[in-house]
RONUVO-965658 format. One record per residue (C-alpha): x, y, z. Coordinates in steps of 0.2 Angstrom, whole numbers, padded with zeros to 4 digits, always signed. Example, Ala and Ser with C-alpha at 12.3 -4.5 7.8 and 13.67 -1.06 7.14 Angstrom:
REM RONUVO-965658
+0062-0022+0039
+0068-0005+0036
REM end
This chain:
REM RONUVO-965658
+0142-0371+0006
+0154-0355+0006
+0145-0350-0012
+0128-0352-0005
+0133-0340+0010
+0141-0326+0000
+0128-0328-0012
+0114-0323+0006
+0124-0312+0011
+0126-0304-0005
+0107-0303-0006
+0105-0295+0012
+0118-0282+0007
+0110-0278-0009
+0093-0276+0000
+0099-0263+0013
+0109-0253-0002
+0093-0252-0010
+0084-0248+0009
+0094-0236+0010
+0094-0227-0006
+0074-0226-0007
+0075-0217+0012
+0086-0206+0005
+0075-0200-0010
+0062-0201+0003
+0068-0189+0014
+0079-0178+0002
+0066-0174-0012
+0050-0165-0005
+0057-0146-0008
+0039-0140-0001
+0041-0150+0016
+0057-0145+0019
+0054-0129+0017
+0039-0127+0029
+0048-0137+0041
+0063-0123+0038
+0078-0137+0038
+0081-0131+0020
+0102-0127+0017
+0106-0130+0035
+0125-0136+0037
+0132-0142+0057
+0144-0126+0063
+0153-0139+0070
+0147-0135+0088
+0133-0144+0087
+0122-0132+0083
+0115-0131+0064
+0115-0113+0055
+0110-0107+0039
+0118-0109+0024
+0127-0093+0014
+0126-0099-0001
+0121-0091-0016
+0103-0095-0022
+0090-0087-0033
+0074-0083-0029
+0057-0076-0039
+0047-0062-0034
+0031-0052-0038
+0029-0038-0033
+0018-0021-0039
+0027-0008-0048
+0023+0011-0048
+0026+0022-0063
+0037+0033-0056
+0050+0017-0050
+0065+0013-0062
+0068-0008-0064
+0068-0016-0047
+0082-0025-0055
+0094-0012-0057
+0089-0004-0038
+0103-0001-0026
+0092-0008-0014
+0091-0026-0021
+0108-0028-0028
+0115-0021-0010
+0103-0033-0002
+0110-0048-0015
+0128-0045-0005
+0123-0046+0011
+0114-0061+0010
+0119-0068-0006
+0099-0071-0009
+0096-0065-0030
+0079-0063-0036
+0071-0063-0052
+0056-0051-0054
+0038-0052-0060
+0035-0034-0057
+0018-0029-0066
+0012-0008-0068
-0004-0002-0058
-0016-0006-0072
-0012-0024-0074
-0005-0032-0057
-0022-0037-0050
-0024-0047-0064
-0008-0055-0065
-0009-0057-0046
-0026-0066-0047
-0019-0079-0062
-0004-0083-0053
-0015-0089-0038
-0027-0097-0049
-0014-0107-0058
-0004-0111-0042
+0013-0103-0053
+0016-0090-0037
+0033-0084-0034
+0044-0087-0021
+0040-0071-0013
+0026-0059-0015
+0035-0040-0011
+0027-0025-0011
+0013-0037-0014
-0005-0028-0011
-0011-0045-0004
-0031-0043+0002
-0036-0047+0018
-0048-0060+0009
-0034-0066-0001
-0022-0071+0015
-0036-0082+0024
-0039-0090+0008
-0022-0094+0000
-0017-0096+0017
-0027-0109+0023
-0025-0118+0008
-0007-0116+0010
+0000-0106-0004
+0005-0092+0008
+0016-0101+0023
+0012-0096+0044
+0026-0086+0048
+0026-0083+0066
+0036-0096+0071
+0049-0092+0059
+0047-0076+0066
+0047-0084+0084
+0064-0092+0079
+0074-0080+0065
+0066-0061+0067
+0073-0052+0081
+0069-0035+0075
+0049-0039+0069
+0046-0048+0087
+0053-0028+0095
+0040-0020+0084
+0025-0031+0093
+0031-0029+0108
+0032-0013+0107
+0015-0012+0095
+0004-0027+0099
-0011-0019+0090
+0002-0023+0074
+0003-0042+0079
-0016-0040+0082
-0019-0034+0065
-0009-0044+0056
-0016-0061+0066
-0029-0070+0056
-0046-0078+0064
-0036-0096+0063
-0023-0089+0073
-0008-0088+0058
+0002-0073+0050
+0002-0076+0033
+0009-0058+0026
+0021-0045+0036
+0016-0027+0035
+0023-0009+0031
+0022+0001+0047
+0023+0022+0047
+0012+0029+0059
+0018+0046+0055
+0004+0058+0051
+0011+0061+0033
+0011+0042+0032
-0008+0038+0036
-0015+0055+0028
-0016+0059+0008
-0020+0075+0006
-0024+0088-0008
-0011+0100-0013
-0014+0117-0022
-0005+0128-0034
+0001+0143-0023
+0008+0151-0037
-0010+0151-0046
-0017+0159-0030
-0004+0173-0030
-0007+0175-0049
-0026+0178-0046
-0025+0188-0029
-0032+0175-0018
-0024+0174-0002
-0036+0163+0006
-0041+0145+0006
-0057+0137+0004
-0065+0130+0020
-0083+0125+0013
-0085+0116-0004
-0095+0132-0009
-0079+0142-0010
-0069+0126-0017
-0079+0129-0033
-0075+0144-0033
-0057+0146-0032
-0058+0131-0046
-0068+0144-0057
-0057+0155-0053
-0043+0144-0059
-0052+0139-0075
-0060+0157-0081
-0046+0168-0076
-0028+0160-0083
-0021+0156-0069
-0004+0152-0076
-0004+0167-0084
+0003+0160-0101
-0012+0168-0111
-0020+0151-0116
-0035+0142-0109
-0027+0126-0102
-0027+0127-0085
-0036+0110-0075
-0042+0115-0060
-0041+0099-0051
-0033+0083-0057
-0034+0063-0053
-0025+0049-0057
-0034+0036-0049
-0054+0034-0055
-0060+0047-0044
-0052+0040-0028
-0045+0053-0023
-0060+0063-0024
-0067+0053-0010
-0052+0056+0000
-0050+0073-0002
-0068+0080-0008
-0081+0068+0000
-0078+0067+0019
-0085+0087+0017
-0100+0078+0013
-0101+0068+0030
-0094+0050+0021
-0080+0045+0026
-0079+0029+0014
-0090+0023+0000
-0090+0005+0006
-0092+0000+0026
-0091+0014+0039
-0092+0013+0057
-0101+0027+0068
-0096+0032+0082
-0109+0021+0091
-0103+0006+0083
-0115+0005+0070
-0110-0001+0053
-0117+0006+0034
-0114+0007+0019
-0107+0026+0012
-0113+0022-0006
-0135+0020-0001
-0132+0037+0011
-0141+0053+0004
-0128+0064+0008
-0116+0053-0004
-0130+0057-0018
-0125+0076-0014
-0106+0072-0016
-0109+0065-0033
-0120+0080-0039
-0106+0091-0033
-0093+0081-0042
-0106+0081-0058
-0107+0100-0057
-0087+0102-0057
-0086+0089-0072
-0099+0097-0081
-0090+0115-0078
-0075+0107-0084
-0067+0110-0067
-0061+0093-0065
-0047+0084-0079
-0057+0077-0091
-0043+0062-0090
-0049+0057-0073
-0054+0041-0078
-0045+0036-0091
-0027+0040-0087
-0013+0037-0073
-0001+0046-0062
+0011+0049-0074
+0001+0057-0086
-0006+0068-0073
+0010+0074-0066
+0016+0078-0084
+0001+0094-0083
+0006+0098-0066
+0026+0100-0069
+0019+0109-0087
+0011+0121-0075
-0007+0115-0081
-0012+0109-0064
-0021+0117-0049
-0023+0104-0037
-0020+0085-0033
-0020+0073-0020
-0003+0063-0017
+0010+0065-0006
+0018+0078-0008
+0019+0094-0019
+0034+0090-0028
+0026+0075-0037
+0016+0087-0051
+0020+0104-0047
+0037+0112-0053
+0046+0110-0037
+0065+0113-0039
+0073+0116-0022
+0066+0111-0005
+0060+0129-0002
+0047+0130-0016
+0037+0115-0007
+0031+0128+0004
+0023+0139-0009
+0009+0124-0010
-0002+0123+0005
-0014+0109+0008
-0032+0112+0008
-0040+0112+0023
-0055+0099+0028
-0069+0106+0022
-0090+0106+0027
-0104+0107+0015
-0122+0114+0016
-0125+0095+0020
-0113+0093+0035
-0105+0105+0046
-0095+0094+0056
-0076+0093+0050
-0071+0075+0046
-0057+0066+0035
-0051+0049+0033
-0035+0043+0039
-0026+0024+0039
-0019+0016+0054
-0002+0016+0050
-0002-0002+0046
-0003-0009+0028
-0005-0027+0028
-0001-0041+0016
+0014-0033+0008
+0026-0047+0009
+0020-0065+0011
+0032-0083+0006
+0024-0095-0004
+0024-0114-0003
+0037-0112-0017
+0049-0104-0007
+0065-0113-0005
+0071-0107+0010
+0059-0097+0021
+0072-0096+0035
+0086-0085+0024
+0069-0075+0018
+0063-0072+0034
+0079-0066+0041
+0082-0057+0023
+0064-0047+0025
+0067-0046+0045
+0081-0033+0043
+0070-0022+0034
+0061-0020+0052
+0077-0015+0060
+0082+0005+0061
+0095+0004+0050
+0085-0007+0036
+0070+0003+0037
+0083+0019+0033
+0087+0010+0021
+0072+0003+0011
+0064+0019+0009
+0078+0031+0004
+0092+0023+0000
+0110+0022+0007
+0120+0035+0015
+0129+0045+0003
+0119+0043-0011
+0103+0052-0011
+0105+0060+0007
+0117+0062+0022
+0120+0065+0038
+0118+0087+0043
+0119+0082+0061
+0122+0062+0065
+0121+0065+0083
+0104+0072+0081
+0099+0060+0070
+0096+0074+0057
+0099+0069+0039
+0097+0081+0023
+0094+0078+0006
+0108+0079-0007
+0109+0093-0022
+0104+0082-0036
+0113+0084-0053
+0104+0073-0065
+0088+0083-0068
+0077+0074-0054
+0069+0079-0039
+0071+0068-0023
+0056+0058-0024
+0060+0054-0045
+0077+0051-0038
+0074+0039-0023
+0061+0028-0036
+0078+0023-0044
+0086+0017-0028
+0073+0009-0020
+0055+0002-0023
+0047+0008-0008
+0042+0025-0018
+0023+0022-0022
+0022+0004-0018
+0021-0001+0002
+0033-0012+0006
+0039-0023+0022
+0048-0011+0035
+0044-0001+0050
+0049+0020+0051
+0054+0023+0067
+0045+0045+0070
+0060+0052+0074
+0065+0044+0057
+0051+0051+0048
+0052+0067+0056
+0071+0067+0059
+0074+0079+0041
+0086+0096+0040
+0073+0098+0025
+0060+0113+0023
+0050+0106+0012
+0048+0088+0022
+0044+0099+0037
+0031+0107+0026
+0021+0093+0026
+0020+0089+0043
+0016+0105+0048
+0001+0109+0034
-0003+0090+0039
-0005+0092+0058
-0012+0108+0058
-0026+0107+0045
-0031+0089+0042
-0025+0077+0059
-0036+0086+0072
-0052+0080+0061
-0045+0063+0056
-0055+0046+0059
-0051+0031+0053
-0066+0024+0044
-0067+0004+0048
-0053-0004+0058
-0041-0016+0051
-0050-0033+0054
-0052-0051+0047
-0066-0062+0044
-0064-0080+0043
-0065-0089+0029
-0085-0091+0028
-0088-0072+0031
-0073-0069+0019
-0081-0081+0005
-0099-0072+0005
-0090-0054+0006
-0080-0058-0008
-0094-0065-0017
-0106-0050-0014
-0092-0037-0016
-0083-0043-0035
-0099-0040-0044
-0104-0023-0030
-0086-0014-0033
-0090-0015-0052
-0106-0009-0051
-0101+0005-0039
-0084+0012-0049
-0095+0010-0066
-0112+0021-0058
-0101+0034-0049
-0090+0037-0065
-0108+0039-0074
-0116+0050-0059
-0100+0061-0061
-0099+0064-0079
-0117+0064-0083
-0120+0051-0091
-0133+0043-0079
-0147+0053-0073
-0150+0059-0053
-0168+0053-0058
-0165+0038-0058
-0156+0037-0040
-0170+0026-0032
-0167+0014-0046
-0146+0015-0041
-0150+0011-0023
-0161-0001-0027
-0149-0012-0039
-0139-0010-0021
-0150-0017-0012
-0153-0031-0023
-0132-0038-0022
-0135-0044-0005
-0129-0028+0003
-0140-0033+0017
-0131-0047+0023
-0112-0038+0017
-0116-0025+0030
-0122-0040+0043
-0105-0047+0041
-0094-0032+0045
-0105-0028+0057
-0103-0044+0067
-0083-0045+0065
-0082-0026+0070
-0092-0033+0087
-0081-0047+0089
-0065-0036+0087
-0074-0020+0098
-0076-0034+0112
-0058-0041+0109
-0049-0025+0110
REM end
C-alpha cells in the first residue's frame, strides 16, 4: 500500500516538474516579445520597484556613413557612449553610393539590425516596416523612459506631429536644428577668384551667374597660368543645382510643390523647369560646370576645391573644398545670393523644416528597447546634443566664456580643419542623426567663420525661403501607390535631366519627355499629395 502511494505521488511530482519546466521555456524564450513588451534585463531594486539592468550587452547597428567620417568604431562618441551605458554596438556602416541598397536587402530579407542610426529611413519605409512590425512604436517607451525627447514636444508639438504616422505610432526619432544654417544649403564662392579677376560684385540674376562663371573659366582665375579652373562643382547628380540654381527659375522642387494657394504639381512637367535645364545645358556645354557632376562624389570634389581648382559649391560651409586654414579665411567666401531669371522675377529658395525624420528607429530585433531608448534619449538632452555633434569638451573645442555659453574652437595640430577633425569624433558630420540643437547652441560660437554663415545665411537667402511640401505621411494605401508610381518616376527623371543637361537628349523632343510623365500615372501621384496636404492643411 505504502509503494503504491509513493509510487502516485511520485507521478504527481514528476508531472508538476515537467509543468513547470515547459512554463518556464514558455515564458523565458520569446526574445521579440519580451522586448516589445520592454521587460527585457529588469532586476527588483529591492524596493519593490523593477529597474534596468547595467549590464554589458552588444548591440548591431546600420547606419549611413559620409566620406569625410573616420570608422564609427573608433569615434569618441561611441566608445564614450559604451561607458556610460555599458551598451557596445557592432556596425554595418555602408558609404553614400551603396547604403540604399544595403538598406533595402536588410528589409527585404528580415536580417535588420538592432538599431538603425543615422538611418535615412523614408517616410514610406516607416509605415510599411512599421506596420509590419520590423520598426517597433516608440512612444510609450518614450511616455515611460525619455524625459528629454517628451521636453522637445512639448515645447515643439509640430515635431511630435511630424514624426506621428496616420495609424497614430512613432516608429523613428528625428534630428532637430531649426537654425537657419541648419535648414538652408547654400552655394559658396571663391572670393579669392573674384579679387583675382576684379570682380567686387555678386551675381543677382542667372544672366550675370554665367558670367562671372566665364569669367572664372576664360580668365585663369587662380592665377597659376594653366586652364584648370571649374567654375562650378557638384557632388550629388546635379542636386545641388536644384537647390541652388533652379529656384531662380520659379521651381522650388522637381517633384511635388505646393502653391501658395494650396494647389499641388509637379516641378518636373512646368515650362519654366525646361528653361532651368537649357540653362544648365548651356553651362555644361561651355564647360562651366565639372564635367564629373555625375559621375563622382564629395570627396572627389573637395579634392579640386582645396587644390584651388574650384569656384563654387554648395555644402555647408566654405571650409569643406576651399583652402580654409583659420577661422578668418571663411569670410573671404560669400554666398551667392538668391537669384531671378528672365523667367521669374520673384525671389524664392528652398528651405527644410528643421526636422529630419527617420534617423534612428529599433527593430523587432532589438534586445532591449528600454536601455536604447534611454541610451538615444540622452542625445535630446543639452548636454548630449553638445555632444553628438562636436564632440567633448577639451578635445575639439572649449569654453571662451562658460557663463555665456560661448565656446570656441581649438588650434588643431594634426593637419585638419574643424569639420575633417569633428568627422573623426563623432558621426553626426554629414549624416543626420538623433538629437536636438538647442539656437543658442548653434549660434552660441566665439568663431568668425561660424558667425559667417549665419550672417551671409540670414541676410541673403532666409528672407526668400519656402519650404516646398511639408513634412507629411500617407497611410499605407497612398504610401503603396506613391511608391509604386515614383521607383520607376525617379529613374526616369534623374536619367532625362542628366541627358537634358549634358546634351545628350534633344529639347525637340520635350513634348515626348512630358508625355512619358504623364504616362507613369503622375495624374493620380499628384492626387495623392494633394489629398494628404488637405488633410494635414485642415489638421493644423
Amino acid at each position: 500500500m505504502i509503494n503504491k502511494l509513493n509510487a502516485r505521488f511520485s507521478m504527481i511530482t514528476l508531472v508538476l516538474i515537467m509543468a513547470l519546466i515547459v512554463s518556464a521555456c514558455s515564458n523565458g524564450g520569446n526574445d521579440t516579445n519580451k522586448g516589445a513588451n520592454n521587460e527585457t534585463n529588469k532586476v527588483d531594486s529591492g524596493n519593490g520597484e523593477q529597474e534596468v539592468s547595467n549590464e554589458p550587452i552588444t548591440m548591431k547597428m546600420m547606419g549611413f556613413k559620409h566620406p569625410i567620417q573616420g570608422p564609427w568604431e573608433e569615434m569618441v562618441f561611441f566608445k564614450e557612449m559604451e561607458k556610460k551605458t555599458n551598451i557596445k554596438f557592432t556596425f554595418d556602416t555602408p558609404p553614400a553610393e551603396g547604403y540604399e541598397e544595403k538598406k533595402n536587402l536588410a528589409f527585404a530579407s528580415g536580417e535588420v539590425p538592432d538599431v538603425f542610426f543615422g538611418a535615412n529611413l523614408t517616410a514610406g519605409e516607416e509605415v510599411k516596416y512599421g506596420s509590419q512590425g520590423v520598426l517597433i512604436p516608440l512612444e510609450e517607451l518614450i511616455e515611460k523612459h525619455a524625459p528629454n525627447i517628451k521636453a522637445m514636444f512639448e515645447e515643439m508639438p509640430d515635431v511630435k506631429q511630424s514624426i506621428t504616422t496616420p495609424d497614430g505610432h512613432i516608429y523613428a526619432l528625428p534630428n532637430i536644428n531649426k537654425a537657419s544654417i541648419a535648414v538652408t544649403s547654400t552655394i559658396w564662392v571663391n572670393g579669392d577668384w573674384m579679387k583675382n579677376l576684379n570682380v567686387t560684385d555678386l551675381p543677382q540674376t542667372t544672366d550675370e551667374l554665367y558670367t562671372l562663371l566665364k569669367n572664372f573659366k576664360d580668365n585663369d582665375a587662380n592665377k597659376n597660368g594653366q586652364s584648370d579652373e571649374i567654375p562650378i562643382g557638384s557632388h550629388d547628380k546635379a542636386n545641388e543645382f536644384r537647390t541652388g540654381i533652379m529656384p531662380a527659375f520659379g521651381v522650388l522642387a522637381r517633384e511635388s510643390v505646393v502653391d501658395d494657394a494650396g494647389k499641388v504639381s509637379f516641378g518636373a512637367l512646368s515650362d519654366n523647369y525646361k528653361a532651368y535645364l537649357q540653362y544648365m545645358n548651356r553651362l555644361w556645354k561651355e564647360k562651366l560646370i565639372d564635367p564629373a557632376t555625375f559621375t563622382e562624389g564629395f570627396t572627389e570634389m573637395s579634392a579640386k576645391g582645396k587644390a584651388d581648382k574650384l569656384g563654387m559649391f554648395l555644402h555647408a560651409g566654405p571650409f569643406l573644398a576651399f583652402n580654409v586654414q583659420n577661422p578668418e579665411d571663411n569670410l573671404k567666401y560669400p554666398v551667392l545670393p538668391v537669384l531671378t531669371s528672365p523667367e521669374n522675377s520673384t525671389k524664392m529658395y528652398p528651405i527644410g523644416t528643421g526636422i529630419v525624420r527617420g534617423v534612428f528607429a529599433i527593430t523587432s530585433k532589438n534586445p532591449d528597447p528600454v536601455r536604447t531608448i534611454k541610451w538615444v534619449d540622452s542625445l535630446y538632452s543639452l548636454e548630449g546634443s553638445v555632444f553628438i555633434h562636436y564632440g567633448p569638451e577639451g578635445d575639439l573645442w572649449e569654453f571662451s566664456d562658460k557663463e555665456k555659453g560661448l565656446r570656441k574652437y581649438k588650434t588643431l595640430e594634426n593637419g585638419m580643419n574643424s569639420e575633417e577633425y569633428r568627422g573623426t569624433l563623432t558621426p553626426d558630420v554629414g549624416t543626420a542623426t538623433p538629437k536636438w540643437v538647442r539656437p543658442e547652441v548653434e549660434r552660441g560660437w566665439d568663431d568668425v567663420g561660424h558667425q559667417h554663415r549665419f550672417t551671409e545665411t540670414e541676410e541673403k537667402m532666409t528672407p526668400s525661403g519656402k519650404v516646398p511640401f511639408p513634412l507629411i505621411y500617407f497611410s499605407a494605401e497612398e504610401q503603396d501607390r506613391i511608391d509604386a508610381i515614383f521607383t520607376d518616376l525617379k529613374t526616369y527623371l534623374d536619367s532625362m535631366e542628366a541627358k537634358f543637361i549634358t546634351g545628350q537628349e534633344s529639347f525637340d523632343n520635350w513634348e515626348k519627355y512630358t508625355s512619358t510623365i504623364n504616362k507613369m500615372n503622375i495624374e493620380e501621384y499628384v492626387s495623392i499629395h494633394q489629398a494628404a496636404y488637405d488633410r494635414w492643411k485642415a489638421a493644423n
